[in-house]
N, C-alpha and C positions, 0 to 999 in steps of 0.2 A: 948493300947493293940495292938499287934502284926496281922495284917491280918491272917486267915487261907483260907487254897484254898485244895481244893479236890483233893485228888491225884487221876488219873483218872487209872482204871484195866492197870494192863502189858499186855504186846503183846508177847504171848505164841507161839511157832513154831503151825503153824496150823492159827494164826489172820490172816484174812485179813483186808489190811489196803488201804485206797482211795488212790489212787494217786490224786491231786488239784490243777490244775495252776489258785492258786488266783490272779497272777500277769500278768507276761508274759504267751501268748499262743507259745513260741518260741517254743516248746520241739517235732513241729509239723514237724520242718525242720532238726531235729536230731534224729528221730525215733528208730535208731540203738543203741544210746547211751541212751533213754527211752529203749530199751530193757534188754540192758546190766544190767540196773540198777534194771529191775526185775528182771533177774536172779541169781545177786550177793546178792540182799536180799533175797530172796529165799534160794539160797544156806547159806549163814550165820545165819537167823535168822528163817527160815521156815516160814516167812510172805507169802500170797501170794497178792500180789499190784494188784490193779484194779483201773483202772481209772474211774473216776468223771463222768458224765454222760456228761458234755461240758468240760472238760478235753483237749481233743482231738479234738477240732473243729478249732484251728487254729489260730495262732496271731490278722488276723483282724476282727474276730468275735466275739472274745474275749477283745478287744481292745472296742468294739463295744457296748458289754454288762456287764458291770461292775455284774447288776445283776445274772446273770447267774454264774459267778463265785462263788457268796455270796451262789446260790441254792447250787453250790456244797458242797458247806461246811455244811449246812444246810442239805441236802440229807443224808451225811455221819455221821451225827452226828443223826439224827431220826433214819438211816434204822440199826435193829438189827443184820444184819447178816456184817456189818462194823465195826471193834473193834479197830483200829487209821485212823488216815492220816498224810499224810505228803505230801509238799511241792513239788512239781515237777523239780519248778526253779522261782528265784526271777525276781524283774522290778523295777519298781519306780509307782505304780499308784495306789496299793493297799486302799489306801486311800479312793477313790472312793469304796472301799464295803461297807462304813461304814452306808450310810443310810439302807442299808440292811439287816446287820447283827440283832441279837437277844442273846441278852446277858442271858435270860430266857432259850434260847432251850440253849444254851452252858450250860449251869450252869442244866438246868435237864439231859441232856445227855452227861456226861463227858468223855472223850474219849484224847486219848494222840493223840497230834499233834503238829511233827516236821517240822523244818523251821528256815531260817535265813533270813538274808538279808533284801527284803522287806518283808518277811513273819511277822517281827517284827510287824506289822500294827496286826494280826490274833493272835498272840502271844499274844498282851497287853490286846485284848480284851478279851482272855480266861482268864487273870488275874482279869481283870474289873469284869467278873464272878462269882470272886473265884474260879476258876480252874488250877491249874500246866499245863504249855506248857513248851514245849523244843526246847530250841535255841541248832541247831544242823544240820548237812547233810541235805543238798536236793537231791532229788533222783537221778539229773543229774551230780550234784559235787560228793561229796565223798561216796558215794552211788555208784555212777557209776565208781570209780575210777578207771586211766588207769591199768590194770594189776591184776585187784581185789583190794577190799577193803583192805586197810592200817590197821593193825591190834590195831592198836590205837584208829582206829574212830570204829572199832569192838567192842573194851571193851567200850567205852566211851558208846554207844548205849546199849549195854549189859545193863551195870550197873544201868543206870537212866531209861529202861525203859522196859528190858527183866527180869534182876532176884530180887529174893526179897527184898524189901527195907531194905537197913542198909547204915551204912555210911562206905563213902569212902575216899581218898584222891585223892586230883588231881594233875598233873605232869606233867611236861613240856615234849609236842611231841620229839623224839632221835632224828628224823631229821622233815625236813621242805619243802616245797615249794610252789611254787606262780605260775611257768611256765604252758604258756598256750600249749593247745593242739586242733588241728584242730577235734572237736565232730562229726562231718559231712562225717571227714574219719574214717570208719569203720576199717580199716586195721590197724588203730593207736591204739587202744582200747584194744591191746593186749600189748601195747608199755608202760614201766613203765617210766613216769615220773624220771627226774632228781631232785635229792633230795642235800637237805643243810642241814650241820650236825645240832642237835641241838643245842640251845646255852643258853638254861635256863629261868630261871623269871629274872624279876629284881625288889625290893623291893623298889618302892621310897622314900618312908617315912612312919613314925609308929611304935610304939613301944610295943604297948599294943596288944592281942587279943581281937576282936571284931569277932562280931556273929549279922547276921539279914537275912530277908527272900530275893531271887536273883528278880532284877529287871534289865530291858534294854533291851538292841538288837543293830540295827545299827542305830547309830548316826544321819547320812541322813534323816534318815526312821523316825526313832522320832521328828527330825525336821522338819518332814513335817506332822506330826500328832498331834505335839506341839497346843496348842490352839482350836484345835480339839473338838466335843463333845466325841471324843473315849480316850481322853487324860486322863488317871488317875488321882486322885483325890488327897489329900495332905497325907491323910489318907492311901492309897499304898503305897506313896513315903513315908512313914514316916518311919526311921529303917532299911532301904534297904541297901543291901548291892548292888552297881550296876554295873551291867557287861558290858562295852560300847565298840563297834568296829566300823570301817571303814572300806568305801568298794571299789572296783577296781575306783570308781571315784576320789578317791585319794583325799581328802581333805587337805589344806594344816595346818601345824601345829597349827599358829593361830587361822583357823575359828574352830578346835575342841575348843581351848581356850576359843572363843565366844561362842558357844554352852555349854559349861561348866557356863560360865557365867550366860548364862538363869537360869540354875538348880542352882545357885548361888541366881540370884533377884527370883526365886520362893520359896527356902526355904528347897529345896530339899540335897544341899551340908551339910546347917547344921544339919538335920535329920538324914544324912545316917551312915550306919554303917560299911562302907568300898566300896572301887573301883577296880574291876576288869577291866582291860586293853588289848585290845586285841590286839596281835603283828600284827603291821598296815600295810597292801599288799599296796605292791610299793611305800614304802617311801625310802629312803635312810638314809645312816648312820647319815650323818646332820639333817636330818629331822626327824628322833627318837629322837637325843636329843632335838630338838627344840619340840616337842612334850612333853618332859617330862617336860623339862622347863616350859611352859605353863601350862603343870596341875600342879606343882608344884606352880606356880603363884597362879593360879585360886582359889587353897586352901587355900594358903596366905592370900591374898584379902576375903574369904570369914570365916576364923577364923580358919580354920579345919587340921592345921597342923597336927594335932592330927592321924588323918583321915588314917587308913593300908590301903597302897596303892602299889599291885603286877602288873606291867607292860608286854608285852610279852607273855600271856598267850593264848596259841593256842584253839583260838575260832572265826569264821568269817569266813573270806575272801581268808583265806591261809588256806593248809592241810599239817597234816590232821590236821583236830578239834575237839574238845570235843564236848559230848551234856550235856548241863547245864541245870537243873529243873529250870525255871522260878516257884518261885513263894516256892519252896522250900529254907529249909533255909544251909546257907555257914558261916561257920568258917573261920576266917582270923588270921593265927598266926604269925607274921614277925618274932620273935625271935626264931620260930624253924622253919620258913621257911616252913611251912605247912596252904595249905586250904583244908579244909576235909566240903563236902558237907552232908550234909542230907534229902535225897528223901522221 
């Protein structure tokens, strides 16, 4: 049988929703762009963000107490007058909440919360739940985008977590980019980004459509959660359709290959019910194909040619991005060239 997870209420103009540096306390040294980013959600969605009760205390206090980050989450999730959260800004260390967390108070008090990155560690365990999360914007990225929010990353947010549920399809961003920008200069913040035209999906392989519930995040992140007691179980992975991305650490095309391998020797590649790909920040042309190559392998070696597989697809690392219901279920049709989710 197929998991079910709780869809947790929408975020109505009027929610207020936490802001949560489960990861990095960095957002302490870019305060301006933590502002920005309230007021662009504000304006687009009529949330009003309030921050975490240690939210705001600082990289190395933070850094310091793993636990205090888990309170926050925890805080936002008990107190009634909090109706989401979402992500401030990724790291690498999330992992450490994991003795803290409480899969009991998630799953009594469900509550939408967004996040990517290392957020994925906070993500899986709302799944482990039974709970919908959303792999999507952190407050400081596309949230905060230079020049205003990207109206792509607008509907994407809309759809999975403002209006009422129905299904939709999903579409490759018009354009794209990676380029960084100095968060620290406030003067820039009004400065739009240089943008790459869009350039589509790409359908590795597949022929059939195929339908299961979204599982993933970022790759790094899972592999450092991999073996994990927060590591889902065979029974999540079972039927998943999975949505994997890489992140500014640039892995190179091989070790996702190894990484795939894992979900290969666990059992996870022959269970699924398709692969969503996310278009990889800072690879090059050669290094896309070498990447495609590899998962193409990877399904080889583990039986699943079979397996609908869309590449390219704007969710991660690069903006703008989608926000995708973890935990909700995806349609995959390579013959018409449509994925239509269901929230």
């Amino acid at each position: 049988m197929a998991p079910h997870f709780i869809r947790p209420p929408r975020l109505l103009s009027g929610s207020r929703v936490a802001a949560l540096s489960l990861s990095s306390g960095f957002v302490t040294e870019v305060m301006g762009r933590y502002h920005a980013g309230v007021r662009q959600v504000a304006a687009e969605f009529g949330w009003e963000v309030v921050p975490a009760p240690n939210a705001l205390r600082g990289p190395d206090y933070l850094d310091a107490n793993p636990q205090a980050r888990a309170d926050d989450l925890q805080w936002a999730l008990q107190n009634p007058d909090i109706h989401g959260m979402v992500s401030i800004i990724g790291g690498d260390d999330s992992v450490r909440l994991l003795p803290f967390l409480d899969l009991e108070l998630i799953r009594a008090h469900p509550k939408a919360f967004l996040g990517y990155s290392d957020a994925t560690v906070t993500l899986t365990q709302f799944l482990r739940a039974g709970v919908m999360a959303y792999h999507g914007p952190a407050l400081l990225t596309d949230l905060a985008e230079n020049g205003g929010m990207h109206p792509f990353v607008v509907e994407g947010v809309r759809r999975a977590l403002v209006d009422e549920p129905q299904p939709f399809d999903l579409a490759p961003a018009p354009e794209w980019t990676q380029a960084r920008m100095d968060w620290a200069d406030e003067g820039a913040q009004a400065v739009r980004r240089p943008f790459h035209p869009g350039d589509g999906w790409v359908w590795l392989q597949g022929e059939r459509a195929a339908e299961g519930h979204l599982m993933g995040g970022c790759l790094e992140v899972l592999d450092m959660l991999n073996g994990t007691p927060g590591w889902p179980g065979p029974e999540l992975w079972h039927g998943a359709v999975l949505a994997l991305e890489t992140s500014n650490d640039v892995p190179p095309p091989h070790q996702v290959g190894y990484w795939l391998r894992n979900y290969a020797g666990q059992g996870i590649l022959a269970g699924a019910a398709g692969l969503l790909l996310a278009r990889a920040r800072d690879y090059t042309g050669e290094m896309v194909g070498e990447l495609y190559g590899w998962v193409r392998r990877v399904l080889r070696e583990a039986g699943r040619e079979d397996l609908p597989v869309v590449a390219n697809v704007d969710f991660g690392h690069t903006s703008p991005q989608l926000t995708l219901p973890l935990g909700g279920r995806v349609r995959l049709d390579p013959a018409a060239g449509r994925v239509t989710v269901f929230p």
